[in-house]
BAFI-3210 file (N, C-alpha, C; in Angstrom, 3 decimals, decimal comma, padded with zeros to 6 digits):
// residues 299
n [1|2|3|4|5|6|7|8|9|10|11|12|13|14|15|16|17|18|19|20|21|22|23|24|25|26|27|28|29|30|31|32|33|34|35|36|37|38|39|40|41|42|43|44|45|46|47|48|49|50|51|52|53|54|55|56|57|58|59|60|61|62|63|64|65|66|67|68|69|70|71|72|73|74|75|76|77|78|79|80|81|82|83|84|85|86|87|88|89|90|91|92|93|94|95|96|97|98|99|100|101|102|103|104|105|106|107|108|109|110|111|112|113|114|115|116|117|118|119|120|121|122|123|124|125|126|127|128|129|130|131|132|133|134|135|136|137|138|139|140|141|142|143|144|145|146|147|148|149|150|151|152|153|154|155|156|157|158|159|160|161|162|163|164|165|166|167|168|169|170|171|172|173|174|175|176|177|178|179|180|181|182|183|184|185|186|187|188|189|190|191|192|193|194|195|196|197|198|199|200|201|202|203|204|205|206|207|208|209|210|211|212|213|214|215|216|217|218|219|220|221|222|223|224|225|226|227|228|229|230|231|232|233|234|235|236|237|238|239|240|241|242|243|244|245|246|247|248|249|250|251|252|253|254|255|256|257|258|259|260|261|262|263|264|265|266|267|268|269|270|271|272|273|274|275|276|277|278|279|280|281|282|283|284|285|286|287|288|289|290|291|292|293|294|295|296|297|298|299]
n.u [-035,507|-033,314|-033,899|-035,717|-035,371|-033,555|-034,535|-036,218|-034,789|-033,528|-035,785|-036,257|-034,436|-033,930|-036,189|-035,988|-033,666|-035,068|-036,953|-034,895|-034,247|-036,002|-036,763|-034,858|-035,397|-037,808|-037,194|-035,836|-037,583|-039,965|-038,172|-038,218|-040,858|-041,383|-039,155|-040,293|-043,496|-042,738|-041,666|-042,930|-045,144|-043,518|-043,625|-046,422|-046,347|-044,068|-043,218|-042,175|-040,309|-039,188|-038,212|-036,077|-034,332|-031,218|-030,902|-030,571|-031,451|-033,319|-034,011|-034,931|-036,803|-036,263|-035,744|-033,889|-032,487|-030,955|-027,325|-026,763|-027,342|-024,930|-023,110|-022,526|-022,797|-020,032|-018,444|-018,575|-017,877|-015,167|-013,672|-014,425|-012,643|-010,375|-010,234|-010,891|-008,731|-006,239|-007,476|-008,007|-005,319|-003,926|-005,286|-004,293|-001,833|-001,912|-002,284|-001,469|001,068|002,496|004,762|003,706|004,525|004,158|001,578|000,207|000,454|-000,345|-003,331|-004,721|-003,818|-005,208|-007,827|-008,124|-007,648|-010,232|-011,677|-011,689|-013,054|-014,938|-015,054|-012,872|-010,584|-012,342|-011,405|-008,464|-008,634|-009,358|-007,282|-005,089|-004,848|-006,510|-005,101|-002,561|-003,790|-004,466|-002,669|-000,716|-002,278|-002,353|-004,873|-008,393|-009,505|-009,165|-010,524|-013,000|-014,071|-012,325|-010,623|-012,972|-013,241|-010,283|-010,338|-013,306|-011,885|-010,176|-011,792|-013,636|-011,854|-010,649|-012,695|-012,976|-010,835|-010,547|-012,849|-012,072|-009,505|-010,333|-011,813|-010,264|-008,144|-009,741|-009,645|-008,999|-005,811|-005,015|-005,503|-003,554|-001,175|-001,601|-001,594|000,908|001,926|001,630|003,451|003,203|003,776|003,806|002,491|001,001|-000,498|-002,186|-003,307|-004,829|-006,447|-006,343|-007,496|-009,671|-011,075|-011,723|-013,999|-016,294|-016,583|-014,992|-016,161|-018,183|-016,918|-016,110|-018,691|-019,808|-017,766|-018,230|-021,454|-020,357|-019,083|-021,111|-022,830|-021,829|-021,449|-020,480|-017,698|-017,633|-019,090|-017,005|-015,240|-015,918|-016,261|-019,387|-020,737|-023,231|-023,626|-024,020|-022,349|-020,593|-019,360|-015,738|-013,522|-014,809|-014,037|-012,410|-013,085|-015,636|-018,592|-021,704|-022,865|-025,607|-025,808|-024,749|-026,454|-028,441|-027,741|-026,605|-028,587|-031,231|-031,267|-032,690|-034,926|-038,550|-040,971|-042,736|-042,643|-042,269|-039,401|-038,827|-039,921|-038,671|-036,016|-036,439|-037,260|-034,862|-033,277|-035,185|-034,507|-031,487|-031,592|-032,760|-030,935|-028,855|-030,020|-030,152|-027,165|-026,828|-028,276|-027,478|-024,657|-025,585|-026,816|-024,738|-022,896|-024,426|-024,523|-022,336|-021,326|-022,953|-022,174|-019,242|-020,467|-021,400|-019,677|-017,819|-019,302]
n.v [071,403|073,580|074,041|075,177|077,964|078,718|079,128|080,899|082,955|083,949|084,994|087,144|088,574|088,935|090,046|092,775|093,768|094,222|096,224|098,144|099,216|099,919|101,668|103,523|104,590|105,605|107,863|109,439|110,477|111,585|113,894|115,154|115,316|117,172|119,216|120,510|120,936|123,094|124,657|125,142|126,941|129,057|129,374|130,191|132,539|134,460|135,661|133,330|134,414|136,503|135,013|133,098|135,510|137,856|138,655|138,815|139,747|139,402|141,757|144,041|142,267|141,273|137,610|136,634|133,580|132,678|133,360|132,164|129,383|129,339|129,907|127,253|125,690|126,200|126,309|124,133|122,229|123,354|122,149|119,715|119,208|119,139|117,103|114,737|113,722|113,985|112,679|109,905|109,471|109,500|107,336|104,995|104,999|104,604|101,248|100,313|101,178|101,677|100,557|098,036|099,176|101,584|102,297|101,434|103,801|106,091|105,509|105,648|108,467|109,635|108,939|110,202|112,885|112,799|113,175|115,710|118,461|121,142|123,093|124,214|123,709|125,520|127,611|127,533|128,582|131,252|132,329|131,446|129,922|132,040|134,917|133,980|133,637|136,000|137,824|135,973|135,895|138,230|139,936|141,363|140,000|137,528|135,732|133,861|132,274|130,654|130,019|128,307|126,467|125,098|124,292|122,762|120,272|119,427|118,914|116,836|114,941|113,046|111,287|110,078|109,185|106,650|105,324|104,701|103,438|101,066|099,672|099,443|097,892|095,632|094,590|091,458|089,849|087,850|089,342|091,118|089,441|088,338|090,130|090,752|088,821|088,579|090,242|093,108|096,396|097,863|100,294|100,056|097,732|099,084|100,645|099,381|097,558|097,132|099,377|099,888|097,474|098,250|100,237|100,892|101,060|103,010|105,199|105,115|106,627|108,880|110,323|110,482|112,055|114,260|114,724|115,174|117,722|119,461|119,463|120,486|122,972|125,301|125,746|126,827|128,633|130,521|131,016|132,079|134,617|134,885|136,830|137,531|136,815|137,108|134,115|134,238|135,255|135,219|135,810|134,599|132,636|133,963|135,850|136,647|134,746|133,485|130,305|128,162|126,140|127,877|130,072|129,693|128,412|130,982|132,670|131,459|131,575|134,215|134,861|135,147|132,670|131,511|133,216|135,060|135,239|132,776|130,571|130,487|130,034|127,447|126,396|127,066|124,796|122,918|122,598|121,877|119,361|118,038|118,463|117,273|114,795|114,207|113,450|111,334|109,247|109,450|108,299|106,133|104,872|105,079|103,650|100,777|100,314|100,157|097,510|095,497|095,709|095,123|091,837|091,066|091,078|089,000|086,733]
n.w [159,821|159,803|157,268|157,076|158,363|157,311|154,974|155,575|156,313|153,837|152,617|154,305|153,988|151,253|150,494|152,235|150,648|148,297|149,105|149,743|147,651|146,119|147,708|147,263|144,273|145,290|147,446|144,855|143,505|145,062|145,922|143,469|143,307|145,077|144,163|141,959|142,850|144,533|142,613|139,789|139,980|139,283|136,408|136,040|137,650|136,433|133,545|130,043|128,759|130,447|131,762|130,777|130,081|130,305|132,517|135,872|138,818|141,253|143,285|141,885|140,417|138,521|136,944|134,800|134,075|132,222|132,540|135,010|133,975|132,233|133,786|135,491|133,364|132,016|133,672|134,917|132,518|132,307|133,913|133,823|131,413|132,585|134,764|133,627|131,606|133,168|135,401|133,994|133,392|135,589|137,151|135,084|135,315|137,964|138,354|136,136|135,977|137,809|140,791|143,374|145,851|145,952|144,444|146,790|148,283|146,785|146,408|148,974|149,304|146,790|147,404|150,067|149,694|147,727|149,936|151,127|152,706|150,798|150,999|152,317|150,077|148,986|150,402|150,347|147,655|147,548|149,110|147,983|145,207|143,432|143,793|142,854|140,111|139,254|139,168|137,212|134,886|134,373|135,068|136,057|138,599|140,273|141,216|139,461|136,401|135,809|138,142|139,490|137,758|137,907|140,538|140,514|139,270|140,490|142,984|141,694|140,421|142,100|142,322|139,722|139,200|141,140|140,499|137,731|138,263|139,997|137,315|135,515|137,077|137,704|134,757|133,898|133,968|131,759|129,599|129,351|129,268|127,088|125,366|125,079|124,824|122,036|121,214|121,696|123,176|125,830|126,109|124,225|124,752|126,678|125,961|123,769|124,508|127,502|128,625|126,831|127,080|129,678|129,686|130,120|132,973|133,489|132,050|133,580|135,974|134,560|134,453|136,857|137,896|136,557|137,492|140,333|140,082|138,705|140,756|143,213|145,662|147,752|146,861|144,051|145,168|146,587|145,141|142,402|141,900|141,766|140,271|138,207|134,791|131,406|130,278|127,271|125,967|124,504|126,046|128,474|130,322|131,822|133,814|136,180|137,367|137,808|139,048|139,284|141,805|143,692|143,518|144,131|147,244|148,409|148,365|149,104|151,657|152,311|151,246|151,237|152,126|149,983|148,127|144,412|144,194|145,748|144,610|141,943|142,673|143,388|141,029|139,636|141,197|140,350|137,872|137,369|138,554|136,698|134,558|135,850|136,155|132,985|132,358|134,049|132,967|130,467|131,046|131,640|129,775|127,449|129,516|129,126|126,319|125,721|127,131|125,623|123,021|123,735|124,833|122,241|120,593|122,293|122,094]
ca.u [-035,698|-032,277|-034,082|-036,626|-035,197|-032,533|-035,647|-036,672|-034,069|-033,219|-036,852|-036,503|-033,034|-034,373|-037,243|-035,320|-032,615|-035,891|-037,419|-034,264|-033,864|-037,491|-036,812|-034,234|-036,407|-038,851|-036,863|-035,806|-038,956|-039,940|-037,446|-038,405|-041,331|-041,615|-038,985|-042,136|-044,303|-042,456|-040,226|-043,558|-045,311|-042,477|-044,159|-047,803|-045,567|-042,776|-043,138|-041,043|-039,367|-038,494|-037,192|-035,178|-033,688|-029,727|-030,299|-030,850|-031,402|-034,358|-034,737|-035,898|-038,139|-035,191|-035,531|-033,435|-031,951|-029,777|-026,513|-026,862|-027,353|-024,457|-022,029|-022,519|-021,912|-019,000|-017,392|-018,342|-016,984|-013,505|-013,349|-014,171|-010,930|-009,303|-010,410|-011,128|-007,455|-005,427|-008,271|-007,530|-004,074|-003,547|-005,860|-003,559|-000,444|-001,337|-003,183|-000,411|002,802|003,433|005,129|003,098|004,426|003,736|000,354|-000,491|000,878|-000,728|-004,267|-005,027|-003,777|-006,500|-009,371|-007,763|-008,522|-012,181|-012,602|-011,508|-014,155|-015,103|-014,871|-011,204|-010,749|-012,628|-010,448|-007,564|-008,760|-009,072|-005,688|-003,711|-005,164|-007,011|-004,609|-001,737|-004,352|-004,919|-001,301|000,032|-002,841|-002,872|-006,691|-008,751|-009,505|-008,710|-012,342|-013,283|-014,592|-010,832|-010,730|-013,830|-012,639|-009,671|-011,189|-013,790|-011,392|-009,554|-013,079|-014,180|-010,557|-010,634|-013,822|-012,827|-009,794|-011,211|-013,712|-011,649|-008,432|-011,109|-011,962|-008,654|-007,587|-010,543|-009,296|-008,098|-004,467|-005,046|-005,881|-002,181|-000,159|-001,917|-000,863|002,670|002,781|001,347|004,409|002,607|004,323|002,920|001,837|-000,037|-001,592|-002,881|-003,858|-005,601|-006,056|-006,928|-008,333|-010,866|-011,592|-012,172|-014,470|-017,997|-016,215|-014,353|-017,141|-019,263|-016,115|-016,029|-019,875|-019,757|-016,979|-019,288|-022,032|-019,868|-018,643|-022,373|-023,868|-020,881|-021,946|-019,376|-016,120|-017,945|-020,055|-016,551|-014,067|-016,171|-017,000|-020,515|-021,265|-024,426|-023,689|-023,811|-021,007|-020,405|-017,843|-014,593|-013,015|-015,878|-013,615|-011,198|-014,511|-016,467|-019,325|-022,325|-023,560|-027,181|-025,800|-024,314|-027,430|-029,849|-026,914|-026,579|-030,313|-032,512|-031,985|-032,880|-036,205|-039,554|-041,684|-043,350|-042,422|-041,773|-038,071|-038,702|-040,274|-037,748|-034,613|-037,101|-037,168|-033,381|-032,963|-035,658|-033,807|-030,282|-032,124|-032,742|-029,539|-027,608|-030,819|-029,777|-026,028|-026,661|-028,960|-026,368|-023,773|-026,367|-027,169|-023,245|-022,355|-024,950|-024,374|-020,793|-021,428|-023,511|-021,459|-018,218|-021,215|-021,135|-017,811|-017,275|-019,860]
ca.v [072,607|074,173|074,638|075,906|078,945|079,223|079,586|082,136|084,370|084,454|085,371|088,521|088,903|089,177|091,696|093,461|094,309|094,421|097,113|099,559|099,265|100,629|103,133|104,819|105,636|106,487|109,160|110,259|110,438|112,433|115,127|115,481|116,259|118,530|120,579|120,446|121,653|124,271|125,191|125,026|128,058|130,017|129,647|131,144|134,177|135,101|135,081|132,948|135,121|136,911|133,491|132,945|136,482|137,638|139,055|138,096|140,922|139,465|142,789|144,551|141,454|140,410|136,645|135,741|132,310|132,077|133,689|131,273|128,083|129,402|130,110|126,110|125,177|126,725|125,994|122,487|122,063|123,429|121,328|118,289|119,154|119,063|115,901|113,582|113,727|114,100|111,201|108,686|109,239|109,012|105,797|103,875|105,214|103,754|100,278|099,344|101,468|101,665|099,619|097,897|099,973|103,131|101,981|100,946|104,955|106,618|104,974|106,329|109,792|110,290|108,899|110,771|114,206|113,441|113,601|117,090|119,591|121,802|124,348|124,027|123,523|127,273|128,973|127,527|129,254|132,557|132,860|131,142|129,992|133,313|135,817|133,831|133,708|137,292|138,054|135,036|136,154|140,086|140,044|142,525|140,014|136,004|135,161|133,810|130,540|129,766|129,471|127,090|125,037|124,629|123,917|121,937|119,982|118,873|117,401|115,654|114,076|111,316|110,500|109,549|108,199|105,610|104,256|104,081|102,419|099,816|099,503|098,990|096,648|093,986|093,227|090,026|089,801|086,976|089,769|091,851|088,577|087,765|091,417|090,740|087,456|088,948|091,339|094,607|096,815|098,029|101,389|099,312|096,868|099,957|102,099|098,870|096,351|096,821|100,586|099,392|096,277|098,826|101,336|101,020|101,866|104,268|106,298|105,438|107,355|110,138|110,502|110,173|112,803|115,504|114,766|115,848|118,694|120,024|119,610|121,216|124,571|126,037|126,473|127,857|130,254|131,191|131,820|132,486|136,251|135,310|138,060|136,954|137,689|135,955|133,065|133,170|135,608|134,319|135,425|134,506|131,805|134,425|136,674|136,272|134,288|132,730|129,151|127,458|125,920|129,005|131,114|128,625|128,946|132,097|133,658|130,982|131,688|135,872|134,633|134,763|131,716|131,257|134,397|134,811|134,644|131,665|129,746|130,762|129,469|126,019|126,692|126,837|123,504|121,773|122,611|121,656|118,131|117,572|118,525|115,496|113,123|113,587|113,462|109,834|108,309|109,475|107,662|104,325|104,533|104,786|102,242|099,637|100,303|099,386|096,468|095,084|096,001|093,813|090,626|090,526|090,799|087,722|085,640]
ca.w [160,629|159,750|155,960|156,699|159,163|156,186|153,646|156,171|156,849|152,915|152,453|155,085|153,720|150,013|150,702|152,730|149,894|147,522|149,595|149,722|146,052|145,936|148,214|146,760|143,482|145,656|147,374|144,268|143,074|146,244|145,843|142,103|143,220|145,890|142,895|140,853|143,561|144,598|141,303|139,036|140,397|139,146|135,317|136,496|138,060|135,533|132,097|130,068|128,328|131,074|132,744|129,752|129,977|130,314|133,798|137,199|139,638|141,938|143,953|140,839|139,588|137,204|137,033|133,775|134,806|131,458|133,473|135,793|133,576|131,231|134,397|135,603|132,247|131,734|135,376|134,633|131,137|132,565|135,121|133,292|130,690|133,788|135,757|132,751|131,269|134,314|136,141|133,666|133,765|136,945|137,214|134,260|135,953|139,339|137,850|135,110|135,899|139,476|141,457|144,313|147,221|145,390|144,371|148,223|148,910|145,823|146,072|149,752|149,031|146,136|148,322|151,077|148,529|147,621|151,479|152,124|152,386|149,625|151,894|152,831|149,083|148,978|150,886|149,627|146,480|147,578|149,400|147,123|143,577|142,860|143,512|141,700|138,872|139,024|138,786|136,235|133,844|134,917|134,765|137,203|139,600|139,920|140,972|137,555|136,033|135,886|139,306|139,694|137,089|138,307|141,764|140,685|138,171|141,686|143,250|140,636|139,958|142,930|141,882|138,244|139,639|141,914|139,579|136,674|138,614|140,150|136,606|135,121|138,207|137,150|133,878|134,042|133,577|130,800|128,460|129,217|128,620|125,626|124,336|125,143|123,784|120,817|121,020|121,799|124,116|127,387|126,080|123,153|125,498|128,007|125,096|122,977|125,407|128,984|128,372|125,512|128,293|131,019|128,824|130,854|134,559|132,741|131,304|134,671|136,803|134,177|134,486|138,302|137,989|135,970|138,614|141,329|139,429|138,619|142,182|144,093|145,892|148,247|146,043|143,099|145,348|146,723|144,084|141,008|142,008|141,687|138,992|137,362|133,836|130,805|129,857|126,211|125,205|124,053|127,351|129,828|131,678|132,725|133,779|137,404|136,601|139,165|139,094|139,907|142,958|143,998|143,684|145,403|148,645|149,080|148,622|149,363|153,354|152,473|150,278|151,701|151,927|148,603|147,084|143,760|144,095|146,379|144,096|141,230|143,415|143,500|139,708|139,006|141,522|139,387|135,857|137,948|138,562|135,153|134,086|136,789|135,511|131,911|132,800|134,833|132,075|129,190|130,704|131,719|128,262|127,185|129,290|128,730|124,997|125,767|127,485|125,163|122,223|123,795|124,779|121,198|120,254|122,637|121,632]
c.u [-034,712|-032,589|-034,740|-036,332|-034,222|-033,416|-036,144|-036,334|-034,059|-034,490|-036,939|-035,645|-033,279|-035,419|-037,142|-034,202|-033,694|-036,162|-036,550|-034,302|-035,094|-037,435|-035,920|-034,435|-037,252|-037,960|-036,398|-036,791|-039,799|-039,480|-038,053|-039,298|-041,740|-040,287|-040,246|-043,061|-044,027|-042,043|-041,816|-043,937|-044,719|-043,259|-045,611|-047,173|-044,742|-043,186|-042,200|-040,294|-038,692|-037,484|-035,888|-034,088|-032,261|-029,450|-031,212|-030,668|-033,025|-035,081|-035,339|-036,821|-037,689|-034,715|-034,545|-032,625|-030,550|-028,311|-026,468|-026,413|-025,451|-022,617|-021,370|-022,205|-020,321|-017,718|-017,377|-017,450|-015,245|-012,885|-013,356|-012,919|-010,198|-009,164|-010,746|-009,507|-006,904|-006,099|-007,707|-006,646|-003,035|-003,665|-004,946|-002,168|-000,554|-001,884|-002,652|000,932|003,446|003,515|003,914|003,423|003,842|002,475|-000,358|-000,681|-000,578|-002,620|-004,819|-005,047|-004,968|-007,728|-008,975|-008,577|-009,648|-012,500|-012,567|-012,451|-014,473|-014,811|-013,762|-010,704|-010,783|-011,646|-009,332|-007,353|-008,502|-007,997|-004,695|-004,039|-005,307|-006,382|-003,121|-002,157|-004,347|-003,650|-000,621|-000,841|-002,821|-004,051|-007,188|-008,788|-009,399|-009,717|-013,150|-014,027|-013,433|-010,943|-011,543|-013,675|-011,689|-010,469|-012,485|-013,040|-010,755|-010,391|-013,175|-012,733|-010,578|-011,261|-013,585|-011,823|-009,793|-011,689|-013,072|-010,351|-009,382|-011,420|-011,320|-008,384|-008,613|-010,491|-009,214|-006,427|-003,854|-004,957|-004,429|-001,357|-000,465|-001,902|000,593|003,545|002,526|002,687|004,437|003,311|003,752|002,230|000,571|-000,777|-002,632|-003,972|-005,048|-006,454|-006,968|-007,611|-009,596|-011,726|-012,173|-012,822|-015,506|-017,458|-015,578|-015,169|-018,003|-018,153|-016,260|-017,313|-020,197|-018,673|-017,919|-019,949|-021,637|-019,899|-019,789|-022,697|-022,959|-020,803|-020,877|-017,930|-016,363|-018,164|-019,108|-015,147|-014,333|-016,453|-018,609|-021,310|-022,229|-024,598|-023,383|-022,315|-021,027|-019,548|-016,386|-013,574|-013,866|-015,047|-012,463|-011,921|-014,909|-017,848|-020,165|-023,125|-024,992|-026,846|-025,859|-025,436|-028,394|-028,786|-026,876|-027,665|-031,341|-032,629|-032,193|-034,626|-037,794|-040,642|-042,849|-043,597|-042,229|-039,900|-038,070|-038,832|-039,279|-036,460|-034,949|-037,178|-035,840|-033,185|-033,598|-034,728|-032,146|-030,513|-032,010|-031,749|-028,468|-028,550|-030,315|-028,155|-025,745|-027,243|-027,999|-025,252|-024,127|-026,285|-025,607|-022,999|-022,849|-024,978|-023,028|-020,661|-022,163|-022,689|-019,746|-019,035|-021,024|-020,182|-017,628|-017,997|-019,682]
c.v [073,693|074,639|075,568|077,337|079,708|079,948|081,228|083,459|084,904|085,194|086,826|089,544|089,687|090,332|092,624|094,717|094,990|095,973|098,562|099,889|100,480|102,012|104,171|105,715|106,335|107,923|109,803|110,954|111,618|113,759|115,776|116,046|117,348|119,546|120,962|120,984|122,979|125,350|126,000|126,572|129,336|130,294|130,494|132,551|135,092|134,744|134,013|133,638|135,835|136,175|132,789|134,416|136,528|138,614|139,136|138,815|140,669|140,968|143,914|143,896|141,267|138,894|135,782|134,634|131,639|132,596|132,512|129,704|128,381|129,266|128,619|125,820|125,510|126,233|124,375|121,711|122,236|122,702|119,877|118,006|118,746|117,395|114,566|113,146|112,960|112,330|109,894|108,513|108,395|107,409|104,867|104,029|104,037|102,192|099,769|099,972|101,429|101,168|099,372|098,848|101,055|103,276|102,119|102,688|105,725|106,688|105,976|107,781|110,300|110,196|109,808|112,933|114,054|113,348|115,365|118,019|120,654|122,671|124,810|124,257|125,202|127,897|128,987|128,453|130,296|133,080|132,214|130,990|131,560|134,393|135,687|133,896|134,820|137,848|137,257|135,347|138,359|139,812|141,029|141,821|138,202|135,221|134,732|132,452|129,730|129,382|128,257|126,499|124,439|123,515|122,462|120,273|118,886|118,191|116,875|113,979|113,178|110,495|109,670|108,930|106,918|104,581|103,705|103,601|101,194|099,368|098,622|097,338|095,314|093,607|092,674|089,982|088,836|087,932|090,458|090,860|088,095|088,781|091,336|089,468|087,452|089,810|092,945|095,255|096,996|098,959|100,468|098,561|097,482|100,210|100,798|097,723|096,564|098,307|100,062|098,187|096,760|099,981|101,948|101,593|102,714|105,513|106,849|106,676|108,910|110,852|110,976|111,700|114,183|115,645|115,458|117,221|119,668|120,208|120,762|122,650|125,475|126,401|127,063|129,183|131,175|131,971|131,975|133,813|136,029|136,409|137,386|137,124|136,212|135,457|133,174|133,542|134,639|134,516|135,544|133,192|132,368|135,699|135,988|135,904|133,747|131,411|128,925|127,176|127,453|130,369|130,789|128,895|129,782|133,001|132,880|130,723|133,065|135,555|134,682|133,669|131,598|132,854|134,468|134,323|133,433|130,352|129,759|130,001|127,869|125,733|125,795|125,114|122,333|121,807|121,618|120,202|117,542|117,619|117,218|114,662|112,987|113,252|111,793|108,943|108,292|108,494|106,262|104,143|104,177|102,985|100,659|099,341|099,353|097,957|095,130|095,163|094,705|092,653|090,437|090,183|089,154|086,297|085,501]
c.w [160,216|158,099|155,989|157,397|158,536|155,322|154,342|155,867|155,068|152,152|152,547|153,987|151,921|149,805|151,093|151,350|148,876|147,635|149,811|148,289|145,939|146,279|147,831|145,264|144,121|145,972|145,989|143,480|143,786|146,242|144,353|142,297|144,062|145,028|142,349|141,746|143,877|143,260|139,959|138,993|139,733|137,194|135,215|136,762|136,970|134,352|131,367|129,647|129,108|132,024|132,159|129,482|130,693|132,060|134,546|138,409|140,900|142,886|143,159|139,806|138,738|137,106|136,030|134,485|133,694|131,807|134,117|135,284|132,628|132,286|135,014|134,510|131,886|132,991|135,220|133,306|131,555|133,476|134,748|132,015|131,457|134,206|135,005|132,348|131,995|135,664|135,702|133,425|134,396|137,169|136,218|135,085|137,503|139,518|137,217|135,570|136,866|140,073|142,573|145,277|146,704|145,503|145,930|148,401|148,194|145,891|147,233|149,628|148,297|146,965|149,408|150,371|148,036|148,467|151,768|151,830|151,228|150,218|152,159|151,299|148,267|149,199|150,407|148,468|146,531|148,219|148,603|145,718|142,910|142,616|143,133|140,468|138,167|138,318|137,477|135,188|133,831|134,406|136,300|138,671|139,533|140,667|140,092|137,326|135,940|137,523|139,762|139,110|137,830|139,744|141,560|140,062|139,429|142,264|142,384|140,569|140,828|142,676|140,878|138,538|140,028|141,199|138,210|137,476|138,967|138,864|135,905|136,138|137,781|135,967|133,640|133,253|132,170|129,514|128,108|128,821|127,885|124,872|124,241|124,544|122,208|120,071|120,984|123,139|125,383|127,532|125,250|123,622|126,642|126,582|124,153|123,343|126,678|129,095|127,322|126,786|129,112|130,672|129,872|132,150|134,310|132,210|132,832|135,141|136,084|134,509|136,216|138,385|137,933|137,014|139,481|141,088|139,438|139,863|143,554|144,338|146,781|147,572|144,943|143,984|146,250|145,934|142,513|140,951|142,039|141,175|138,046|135,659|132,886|129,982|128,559|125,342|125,339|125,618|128,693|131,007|132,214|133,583|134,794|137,114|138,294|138,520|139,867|141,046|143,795|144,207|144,736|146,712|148,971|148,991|149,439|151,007|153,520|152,123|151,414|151,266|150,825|147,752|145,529|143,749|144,697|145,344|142,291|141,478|143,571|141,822|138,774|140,181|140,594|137,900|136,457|138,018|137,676|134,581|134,579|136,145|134,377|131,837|132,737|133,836|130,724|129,731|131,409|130,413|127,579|127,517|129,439|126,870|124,817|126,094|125,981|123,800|122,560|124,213|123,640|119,900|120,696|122,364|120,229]
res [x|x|x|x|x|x|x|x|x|x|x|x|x|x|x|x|x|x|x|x|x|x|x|x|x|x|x|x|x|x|x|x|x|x|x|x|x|x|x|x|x|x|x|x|x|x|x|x|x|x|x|x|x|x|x|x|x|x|x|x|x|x|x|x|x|x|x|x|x|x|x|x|x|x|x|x|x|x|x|x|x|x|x|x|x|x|x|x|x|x|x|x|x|x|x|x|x|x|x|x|x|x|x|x|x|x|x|x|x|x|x|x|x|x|x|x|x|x|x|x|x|x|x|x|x|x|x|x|x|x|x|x|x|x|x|x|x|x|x|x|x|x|x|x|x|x|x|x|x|x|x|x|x|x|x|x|x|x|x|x|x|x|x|x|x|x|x|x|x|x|x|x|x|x|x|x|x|x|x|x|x|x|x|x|x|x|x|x|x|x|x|x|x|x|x|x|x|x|x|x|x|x|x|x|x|x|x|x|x|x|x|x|x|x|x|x|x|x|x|x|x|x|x|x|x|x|x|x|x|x|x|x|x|x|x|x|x|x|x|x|x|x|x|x|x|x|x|x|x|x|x|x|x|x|x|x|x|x|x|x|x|x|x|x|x|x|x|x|x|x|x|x|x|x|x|x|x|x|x|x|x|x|x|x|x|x|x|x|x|x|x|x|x|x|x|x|x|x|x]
***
């Protein structure tokens, strides 16, 4: 009796877990396409060439969207100099170098910082980052892509932190005292050793990092100036620049219900989609390459 109510539950218990799995392609699946429903539209209306154009003025029927894509790139790129470095730093520092109490201290604090609001984060920016920026670079105004780098460079960083110290931390310790009995130091056993070991949660965190970085709409759309212009001069990250998130937030509650611009602002979310899908599959692909790459090392 006691098997068969076991066989049961692990039955429920099993279809149960089956059935979220499912569901969370589905929703994504879901969202993808009501982009596509709405976003599509936007090719029947606008030319492409004009969708592909260097400016973005909806109240005179100026849809170019490359501004936009060039100002996310750019805010993201500086932000991931930032939060990749400084991430896995941090993560080896508090995983091989620092004492336990420290560690206990150290660990909370970062998760404690990818809680705080983006928003808080914002403002911070504009009373204090921006108009030391403005001043320490003399530039016209310290609303820039420097700013959102920076800014975003700071979210992202717990993220990459997290995943690559959990990373690090499951090593197995067999592999550090068989660098030391080899006679390799402690930098040589991080740097050849338990970093090379901890590659795949290392790439996921950086990947997971970017993600953040890309999707994040309130601290771009308040300390980049939001100047729609295109990213590609040599000093465009000291230059007020506007991001995809950032455009979709602050128009798409002015827009009228299947307007052209409406369906434009459904446009730039679908391309923004595609951009995190190839993001998340580049670094599945990475780190099942990786994985698979040390399986055959060890066998």
């Amino acid at each position: 009796m006691m098997e068969s109510n076991l066989s049961w539950q692990e039955y429920v218990i099993t279809r149960a877990i089956r059935a979220a799995g499912y569901s969370a392609v589905m929703f994504v699946a879901l969202i993808f396409y009501f982009l596509l429903r709405e976003g599509l539209p936007t090719l029947a209306e606008v030319n492409l060439v004009d969708l592909l154009a260097v400016r973005w003025y909806p109240i005179e029927k100026y849809f170019g969207i490359l501004p936009l894509i060039s100002g996310s790139l750019i805010v993201t790129l500086g932000a991931t100099l930032i939060a990749v470095p400084f991430g896995i730093g941090t993560a080896i520092f508090i995983s091989e170098i620092a004492p336990r109490w420290a560690r206990e201290i150290l660990k909370p604090l970062v998760e404690l910082l990818g809680g705080l609001p983006s928003v808080v984060l914002g403002f911070l920016g504009i009373l204090v980052l921006a108009p030391n920026l403005r001043i320490l670079l003399n530039i016209p105004t310290g609303l820039t892509a420097l700013a959102g780098s920076l800014l975003l460079g700071a979210i992202a960083l717990p993220t990459v932190v997290s995943v690559a110290e959990d990373a690090l931390d499951s090593v197995p310790r067999s592999y550090r005292e068989g660098a030391w009995a080899l006679g390799a130091t402690r930098w040589q056993t991080i740097w050849r050793v338990t970093l090379p070991a901890a590659r795949s949660g290392v790439l996921t965190g950086v990947m997971l990092g970017i993600g953040r970085a890309i999707g994040e709409t309130m601290t771009v759309m308040m300390v980049t100036g939001n100047a729609p212009v295109l990213a590609i001069s040599p000093g465009a990250l000291f230059s007020p620049v506007r991001t995809m998130t950032a455009t979709i937030a602050a128009e798409m509650g002015e827009v009228a219900n299947g307007s052209v611009h409406y369906h434009t602002l459904f446009f730039i979310g679908m391309v923004l989609f595609i951009i995190s899908l190839i993001v998340n599959v580049t670094a599945s692909a990475v780190v099942f390459r990786t994985q698979k790459r040390a399986e055959r090392v060890l066998s």
